[in-house]
Each structure stands twice: as structure tokens, then as C-alpha cells.
C-alpha positions in Angstrom: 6.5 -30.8 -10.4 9.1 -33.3 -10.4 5.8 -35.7 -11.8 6.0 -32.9 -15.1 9.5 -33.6 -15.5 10.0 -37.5 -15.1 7.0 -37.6 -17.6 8.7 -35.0 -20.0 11.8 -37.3 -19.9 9.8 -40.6 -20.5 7.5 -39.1 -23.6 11.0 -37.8 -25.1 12.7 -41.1 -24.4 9.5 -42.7 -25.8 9.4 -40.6 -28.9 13.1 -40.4 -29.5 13.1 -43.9 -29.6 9.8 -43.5 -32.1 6.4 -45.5 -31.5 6.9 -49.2 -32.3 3.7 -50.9 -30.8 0.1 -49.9 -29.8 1.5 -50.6 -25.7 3.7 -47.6 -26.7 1.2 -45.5 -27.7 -0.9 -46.4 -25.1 1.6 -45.3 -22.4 2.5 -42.2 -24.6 -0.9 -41.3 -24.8 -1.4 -41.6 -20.9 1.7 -39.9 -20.1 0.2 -36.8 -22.2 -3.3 -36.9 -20.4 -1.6 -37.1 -17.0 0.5 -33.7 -18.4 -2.5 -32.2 -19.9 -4.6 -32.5 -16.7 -1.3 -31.6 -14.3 -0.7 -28.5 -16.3 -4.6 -27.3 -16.6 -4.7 -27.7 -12.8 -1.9 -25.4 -12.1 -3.2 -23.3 -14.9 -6.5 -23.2 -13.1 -4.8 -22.1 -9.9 -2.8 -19.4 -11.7 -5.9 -17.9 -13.2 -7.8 -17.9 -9.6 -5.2 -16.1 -8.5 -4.6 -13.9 -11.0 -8.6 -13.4 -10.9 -8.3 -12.7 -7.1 -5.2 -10.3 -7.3 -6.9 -8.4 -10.1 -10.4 -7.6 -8.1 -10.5 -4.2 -7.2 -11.0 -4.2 -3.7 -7.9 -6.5 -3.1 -5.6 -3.9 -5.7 -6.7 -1.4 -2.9 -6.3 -3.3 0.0 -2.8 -4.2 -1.5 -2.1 -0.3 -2.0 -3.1 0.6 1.4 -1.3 -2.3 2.7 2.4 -0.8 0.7 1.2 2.7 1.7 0.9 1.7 5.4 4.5 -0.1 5.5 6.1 3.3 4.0 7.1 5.3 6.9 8.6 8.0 4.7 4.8 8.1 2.8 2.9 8.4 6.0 5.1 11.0 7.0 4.9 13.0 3.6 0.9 12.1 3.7 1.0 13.3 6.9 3.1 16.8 6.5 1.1 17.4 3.9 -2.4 17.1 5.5 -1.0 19.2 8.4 -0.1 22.1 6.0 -3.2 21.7 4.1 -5.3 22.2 7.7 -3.7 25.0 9.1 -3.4 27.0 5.7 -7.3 26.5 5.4 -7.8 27.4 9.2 -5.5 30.2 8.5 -7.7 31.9 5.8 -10.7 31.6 7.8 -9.5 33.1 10.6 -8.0 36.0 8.6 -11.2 36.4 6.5 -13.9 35.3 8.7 -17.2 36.2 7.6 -15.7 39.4 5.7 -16.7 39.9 2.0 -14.2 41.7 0.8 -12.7 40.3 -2.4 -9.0 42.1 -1.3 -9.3 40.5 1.9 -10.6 37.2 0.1 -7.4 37.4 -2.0 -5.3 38.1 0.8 -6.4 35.1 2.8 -6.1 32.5 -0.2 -2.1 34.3 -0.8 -2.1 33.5 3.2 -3.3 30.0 3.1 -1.3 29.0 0.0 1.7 30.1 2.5 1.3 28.3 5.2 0.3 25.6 3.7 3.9 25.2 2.0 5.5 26.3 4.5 4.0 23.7 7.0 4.3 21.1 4.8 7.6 21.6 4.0 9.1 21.9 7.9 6.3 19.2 9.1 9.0 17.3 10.9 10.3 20.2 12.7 6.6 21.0 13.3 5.9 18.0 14.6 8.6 17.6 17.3 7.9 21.0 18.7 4.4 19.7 19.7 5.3 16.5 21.0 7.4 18.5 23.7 4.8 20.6 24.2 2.7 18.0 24.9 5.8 16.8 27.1 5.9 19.1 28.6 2.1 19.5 29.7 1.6 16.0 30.7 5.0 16.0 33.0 3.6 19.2 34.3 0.3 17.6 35.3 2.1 14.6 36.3 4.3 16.3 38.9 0.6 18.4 40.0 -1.1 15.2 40.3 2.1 13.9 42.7 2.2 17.0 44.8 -1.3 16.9 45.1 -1.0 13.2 46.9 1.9 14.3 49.0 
């Protein structure tokens, strides 16, 4: 970089001064093709990159990469995949093989619940079965130690 700029201050010196002789020339001229090939290289370099960053399996990987470093979006992803299960579970176990429409309609009203309301407390949802699941492993821990005793 500092190569651009010592040869941007030479070519202005040189052509503030103006051209006298064909030595002059000469240097301007190879100052300017030294510039010229500088500046297509890091052109070149910019493009491939550009190029690269523009392919889209790298936009995706890039978008899975942000998505994955956002705690708060797993967590919404997540609370919202939990409501979505359990309001579809829901409705099937409420209408089962059953083909009433009213009982149809009642299990889509049903799943549409839960699924908002499960989405919307998934946090709280969430802690209550980590301690059950606490809660179960200490248990079997403390079976598996009296066992050995």
C-alpha cells in the first residue's frame, strides 16, 4: 500500500513539475504500469472474494454460522418448535382416528392453543423438565449407590 502512495506522490511531483524530457516520461509511464498492475491485483482479489462471499452455499453457511452464535434465536427457534410439536401431538391424540369434522375442528382450535401457549412460556417449559430430569437421574443415582452398599 505504502508502494501506491510513494508512487501517487512521485507521478504528482512529476506532473506538477510537467514532463520536460523523454527520461521523464519514461519513469512516469513506469510508475503508472507499476499502479495499473498493483491496483488490478487487489482488484482481482476483491472480486474473488466478492465471488466467493456471494456463492450460495457460503451466504448459507454464513447464515447458519450468525444463527448458531444467537443464543436468543436458538432459543426462540427452539420455543417455537417445542409449541409447534406438542400442539400437533395434541390434536392427534384428541382426534385420533375419529372423523368427525366437529371433533376435527376442535382439535385444530386445540392445537393452535397449545401451540401458543408453549411457545410463549417455552422457558418456563423448559426448566420444569430439566428438574425433572434432575430429579430422575439423582434418583437413579442414589438407587445405583444403595444398590453397591
Amino acid at each position: 500500500m505504502s508502494g501506491i502512495i510513494s508512487s501517487d506522490a512521485y507521478l504528482n511531483k512529476i506532473i506538477m513539475q510537467n514532463i520536460t524530457s523523454i527520461a521523464e516520461l519514461k519513469d512516469a509511464i513506469q510508475v503508472l504500469e507499476v499502479e495499473q498492475g498493483i491496483k488490478e491485483q487487489l482488484f482481482k482479489e476483491q472480486l474473488y472474494l466478492t465471488y466467493e462471499s456471494l456463492k450460495p452455499i457460503n451466504i448459507l453457511k454464513k447464515t447458519l454460522k450468525e444463527i448458531g452464535s444467537s443464543p436468543y434465536l436458538m432459543d426462540n427457534i427452539s420455543g417455537t418448535a417445542m409449541g409447534l410439536a406438542s400442539g400437533f401431538l395434541s390434536k392427534k391424540i384428541f382426534v385420533g382416528a375419529s372423523g368427525s369434522i366437529i371433533r376435527k375442528l376442535i382439535g385444530s382450535i386445540l392445537q393452535f392453543g397449545i401451540t401458543n401457549v408453549v411457545a410463549q412460556n417455552s422457558s418456563i417449559i423448559k426448566s420444569i423438565g430439566q428438574a425433572i430430569f434432575q430429579y430422575f437421574l439423582h434418583k437413579k443415582e442414589m438407587n445405583s449407590y444403595s444398590r453397591v452398599r
